[in-house]
N, C-alpha and C positions, 0 to 999 in steps of 0.2 A: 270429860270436862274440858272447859278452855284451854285450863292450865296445862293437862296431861296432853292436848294436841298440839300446844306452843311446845311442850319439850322436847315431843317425839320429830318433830319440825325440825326445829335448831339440835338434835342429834344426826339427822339426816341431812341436813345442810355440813355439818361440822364433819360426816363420814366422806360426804364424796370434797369437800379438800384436802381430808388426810389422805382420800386414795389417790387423787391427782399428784399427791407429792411424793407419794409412797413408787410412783410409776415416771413420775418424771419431776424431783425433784430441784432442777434447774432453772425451769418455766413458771414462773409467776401468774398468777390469776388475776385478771384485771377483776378490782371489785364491783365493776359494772356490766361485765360477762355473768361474775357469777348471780348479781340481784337481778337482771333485766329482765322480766319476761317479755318478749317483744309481741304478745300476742294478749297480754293485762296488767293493763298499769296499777289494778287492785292490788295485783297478786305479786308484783316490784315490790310494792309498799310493803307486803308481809315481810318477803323473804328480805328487805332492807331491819325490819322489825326484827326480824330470828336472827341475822347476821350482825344485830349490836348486843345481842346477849353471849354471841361466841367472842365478841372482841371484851366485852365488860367481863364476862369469867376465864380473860387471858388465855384461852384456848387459840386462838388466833391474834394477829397482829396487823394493821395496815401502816404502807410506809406505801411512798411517791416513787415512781418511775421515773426514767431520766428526761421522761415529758411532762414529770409531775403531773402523771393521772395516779390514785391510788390504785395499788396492788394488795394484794389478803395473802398470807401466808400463816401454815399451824404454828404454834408457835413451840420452840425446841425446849424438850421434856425439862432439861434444865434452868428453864424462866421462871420455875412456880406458879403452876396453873393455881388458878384462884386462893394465890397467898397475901392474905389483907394486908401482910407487912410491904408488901410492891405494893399495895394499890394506889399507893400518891403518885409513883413513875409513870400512872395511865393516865390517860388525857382524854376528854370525852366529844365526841364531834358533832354537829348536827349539820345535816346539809338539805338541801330546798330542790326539790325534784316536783315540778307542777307537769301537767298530762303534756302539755306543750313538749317542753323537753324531753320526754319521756317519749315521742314519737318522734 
């Protein structure tokens, strides 16, 4: 079903930034390396889709570089992944990406 290939999606999305961090825990992912696909801007727009269910179920976190471009990072075991008691400290974003910008 839809549902069952959105999840397995956004688990696979969510596995390879725990492994980048598990391997180089220093270096921050730009959150536009990890949506871009530079070759479909359909396939941007998914993984932008999958990448706002790891940030809404606290498994991940975005916060600004010192150029204030946003960065993704997992978020540390002790934040309470998907604890409704934090869910007012999350803050929800949208952001406007047309094919323009996108190339």
């Amino acid at each position: 079903s839809h549902q069952e290939a959105t999840e397995k999606e956004v688990e696979r999305i969510l596995g390879l930034l725990q492994t980048h961090f598990k391997n180089d825990p220093d270096t921050p992912i730009s959150f536009f390396d990890l949506v871009i696909d530079p070759n479909s801007f359909a396939r941007t727009v998914e993984n932008i889709f999958h990448v706002s269910f790891i940030i809404r179920d606290g498994f991940a976190r975005l916060k600004l570089d010192d150029d204030k471009l946003p960065i993704i990072e997992p978020s540390k075991d002790s934040e309470g992944k998907e604890d409704h008691h934090n869910a007012g400290a999350r803050n929800q974003v949208v952001i406007s990406l047309n094919h323009q910008e996108w190339k």
